[in-house]
C-alpha positions as CSV (number, residue, x, y, z in Angstrom):
1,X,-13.8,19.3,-4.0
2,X,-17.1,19.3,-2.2
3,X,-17.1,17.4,1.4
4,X,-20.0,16.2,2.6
5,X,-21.1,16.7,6.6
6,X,-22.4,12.9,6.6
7,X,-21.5,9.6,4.7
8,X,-24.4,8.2,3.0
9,X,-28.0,8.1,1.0
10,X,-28.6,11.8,1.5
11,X,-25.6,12.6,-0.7
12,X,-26.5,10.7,-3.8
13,X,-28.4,13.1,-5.7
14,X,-25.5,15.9,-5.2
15,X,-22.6,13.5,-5.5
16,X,-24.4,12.7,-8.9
17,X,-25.2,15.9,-10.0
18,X,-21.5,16.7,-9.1
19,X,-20.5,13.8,-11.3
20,X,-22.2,14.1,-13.7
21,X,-21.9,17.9,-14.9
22,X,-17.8,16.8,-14.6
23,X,-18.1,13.6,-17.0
24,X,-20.4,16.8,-19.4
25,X,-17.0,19.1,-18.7
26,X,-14.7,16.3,-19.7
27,X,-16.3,14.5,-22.2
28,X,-16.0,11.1,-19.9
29,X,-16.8,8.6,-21.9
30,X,-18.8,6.6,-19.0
31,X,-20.3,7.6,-15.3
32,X,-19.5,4.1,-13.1
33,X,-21.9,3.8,-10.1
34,X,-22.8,1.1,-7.6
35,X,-26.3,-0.2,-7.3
36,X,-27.3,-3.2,-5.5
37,X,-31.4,-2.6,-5.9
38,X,-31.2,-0.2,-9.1
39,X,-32.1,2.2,-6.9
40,X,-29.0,5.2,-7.5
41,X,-28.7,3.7,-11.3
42,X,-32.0,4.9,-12.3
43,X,-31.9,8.0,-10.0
44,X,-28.5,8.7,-12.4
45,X,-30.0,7.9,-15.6
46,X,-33.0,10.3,-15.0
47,X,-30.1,13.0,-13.9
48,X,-27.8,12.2,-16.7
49,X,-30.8,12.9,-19.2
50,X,-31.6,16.0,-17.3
51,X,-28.3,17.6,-17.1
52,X,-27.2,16.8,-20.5
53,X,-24.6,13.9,-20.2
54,X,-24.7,11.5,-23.2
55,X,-22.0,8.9,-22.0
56,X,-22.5,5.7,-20.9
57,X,-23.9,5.3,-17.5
58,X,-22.5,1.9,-16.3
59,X,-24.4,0.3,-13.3
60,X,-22.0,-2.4,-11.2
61,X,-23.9,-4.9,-8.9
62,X,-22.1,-8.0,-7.3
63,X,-22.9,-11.4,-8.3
64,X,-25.8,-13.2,-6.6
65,X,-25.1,-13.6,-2.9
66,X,-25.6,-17.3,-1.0
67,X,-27.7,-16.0,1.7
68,X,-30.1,-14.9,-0.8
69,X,-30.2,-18.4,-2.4
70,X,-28.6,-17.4,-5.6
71,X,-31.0,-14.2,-6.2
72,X,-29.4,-10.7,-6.7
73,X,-30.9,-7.9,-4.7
74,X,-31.7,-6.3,-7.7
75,X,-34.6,-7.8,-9.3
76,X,-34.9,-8.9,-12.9
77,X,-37.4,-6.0,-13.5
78,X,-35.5,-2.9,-12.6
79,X,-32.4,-4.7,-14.4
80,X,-34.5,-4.5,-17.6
81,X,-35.9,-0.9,-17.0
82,X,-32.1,0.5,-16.7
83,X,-31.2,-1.1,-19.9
84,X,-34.1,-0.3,-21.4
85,X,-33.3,3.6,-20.3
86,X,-29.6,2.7,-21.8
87,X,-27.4,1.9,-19.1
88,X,-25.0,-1.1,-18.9
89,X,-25.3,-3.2,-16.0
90,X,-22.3,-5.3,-14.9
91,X,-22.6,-8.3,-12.4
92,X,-19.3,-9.7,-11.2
93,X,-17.0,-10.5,-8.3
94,X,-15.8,-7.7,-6.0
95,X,-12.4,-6.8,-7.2
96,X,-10.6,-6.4,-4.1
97,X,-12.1,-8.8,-1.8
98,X,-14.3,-12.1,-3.8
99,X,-12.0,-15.1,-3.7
100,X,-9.7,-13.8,-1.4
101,X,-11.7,-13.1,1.4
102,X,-13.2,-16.5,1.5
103,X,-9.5,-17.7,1.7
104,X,-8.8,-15.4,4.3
105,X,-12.1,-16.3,6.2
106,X,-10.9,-19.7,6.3
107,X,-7.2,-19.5,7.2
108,X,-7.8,-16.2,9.2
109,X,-5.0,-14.2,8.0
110,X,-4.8,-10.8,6.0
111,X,-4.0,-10.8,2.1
112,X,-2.7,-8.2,-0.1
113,X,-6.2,-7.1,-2.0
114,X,-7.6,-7.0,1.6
115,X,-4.9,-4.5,2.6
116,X,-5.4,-2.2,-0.9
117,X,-8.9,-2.1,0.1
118,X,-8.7,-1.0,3.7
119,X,-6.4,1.5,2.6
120,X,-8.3,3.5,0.2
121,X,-11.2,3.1,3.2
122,X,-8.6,5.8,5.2
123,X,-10.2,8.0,2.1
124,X,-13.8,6.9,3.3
125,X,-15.7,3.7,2.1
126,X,-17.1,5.4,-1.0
127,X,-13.4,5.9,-2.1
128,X,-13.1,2.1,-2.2
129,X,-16.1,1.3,-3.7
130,X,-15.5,4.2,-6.5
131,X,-12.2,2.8,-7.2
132,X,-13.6,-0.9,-7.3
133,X,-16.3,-0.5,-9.3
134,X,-13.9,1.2,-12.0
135,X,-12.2,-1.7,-12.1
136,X,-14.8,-3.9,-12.1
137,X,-16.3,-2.3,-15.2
138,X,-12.9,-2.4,-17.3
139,X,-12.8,-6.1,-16.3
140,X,-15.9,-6.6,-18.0
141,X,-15.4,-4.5,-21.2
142,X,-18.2,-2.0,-20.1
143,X,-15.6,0.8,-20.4
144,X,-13.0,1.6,-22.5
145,X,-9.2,1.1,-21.4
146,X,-6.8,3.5,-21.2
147,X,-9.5,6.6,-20.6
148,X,-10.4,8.5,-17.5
149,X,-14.0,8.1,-16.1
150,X,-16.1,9.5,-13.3
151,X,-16.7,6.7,-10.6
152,X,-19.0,6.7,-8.0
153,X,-19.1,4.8,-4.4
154,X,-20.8,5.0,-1.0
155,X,-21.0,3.6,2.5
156,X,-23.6,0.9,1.9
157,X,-26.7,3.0,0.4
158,X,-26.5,6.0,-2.1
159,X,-23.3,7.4,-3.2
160,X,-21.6,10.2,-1.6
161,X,-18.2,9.6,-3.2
162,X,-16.9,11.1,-6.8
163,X,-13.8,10.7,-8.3
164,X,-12.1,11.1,-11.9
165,X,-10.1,7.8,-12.4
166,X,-7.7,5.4,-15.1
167,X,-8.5,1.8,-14.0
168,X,-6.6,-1.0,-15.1
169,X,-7.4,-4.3,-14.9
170,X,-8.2,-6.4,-12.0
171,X,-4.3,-8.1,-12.9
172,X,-2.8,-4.7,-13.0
173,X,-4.7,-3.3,-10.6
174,X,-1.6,-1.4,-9.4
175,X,-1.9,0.9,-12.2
176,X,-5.0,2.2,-11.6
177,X,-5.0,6.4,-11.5
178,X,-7.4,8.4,-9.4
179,X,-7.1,11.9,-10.8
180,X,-9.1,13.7,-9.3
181,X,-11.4,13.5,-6.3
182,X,-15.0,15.5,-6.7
183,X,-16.8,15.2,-3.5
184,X,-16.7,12.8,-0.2
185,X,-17.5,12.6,3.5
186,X,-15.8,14.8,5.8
187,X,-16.3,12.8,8.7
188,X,-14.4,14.6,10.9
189,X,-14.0,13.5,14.5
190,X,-15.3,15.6,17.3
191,X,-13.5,17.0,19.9
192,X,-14.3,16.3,23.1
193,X,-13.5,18.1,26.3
């Protein structure tokens, strides 16, 4: 496993490379990645094509946000260009926060999906994002079911998280596998005297 000195954007092209020579090793059927602006999707379809990987690269964006006035941050152009270049992009609901966070939001309590989610951020953000976005392409047929893939996540730009992972469904969520984890943030504390 390779750990990273610092979460973020400066980790994306190695936490790709990283993932993506794995999915070549294991024959992964897809590479699952975050991208709000296209940005790390077409910096991981010009990898993929570089480094020999002939899977599916599947590019997960959240549904259109109401402080942008129903617009996505990524823009109907760059959309096109990735599946143009053979990608799948999938718009949908977080999976372990969407509805339930408006609910707790308004009755100001915790709820279970809340709890998963903080949990696998004790592994770093990207861990939770990796393993959400794995879900959130099985939800919407992008991948197949059943069948390890590499999954990407971050802490709010880039990726700096890799993992080899089973999801399930959003209904069995439970049941999701992480198998393997290929690189993340170190992040650890100083010590102070």
């Amino acid at each position: 496993m390779t750990v990273f000195e610092n979460t973020g954007k400066e980790n994306a092209a190695e936490a790709l490379k990283i993932a993506i020579l794995k999915a070549v090793e294991i024959n992964a059927p897809a590479i699952v990645l975050p991208s709000g602006t296209g940005e790390t999707g077409e910096l991981a379809v010009k990898m993929a094509g570089e480094l020999g990987y002939h899977g599916k690269i599947v590019v997960v964006r959240t549904v259109s946000k109401a402080v942008l006035s129903g617009a996505n941050k990524m823009t109907p152009e760059v959309k096109a260009r990735l599946e143009a270049a053979g990608a799948a992009v999938v718009s949908c609901a977080h999976a372990l926060s969407a509805g339930e966070r408006g609910i707790s939001g308004k009755f100001k309590g915790v709820y279970p999906l809340e709890l998963m989610a903080a949990t696998l951020r004790t592994f770093g953000q990207g861990m939770k994002v990796a393993f959400e976005c794995a879900v959130m392409a099985l939800d919407t047929d992008a991948i197949p079911y059943g069948v390890p893939v590499v999954s990407l996540g971050g802490s709010s730009f880039g990726v700096d998280t890799a993992v080899i992972i089973t999801p399930a469904y959003s209904a069995d969520i439970l049941d999701t596998k992480i198998h393997e984890v290929l690189c993340k943030p170190g992040l650890y504390p100083q010590k102070t005297e």
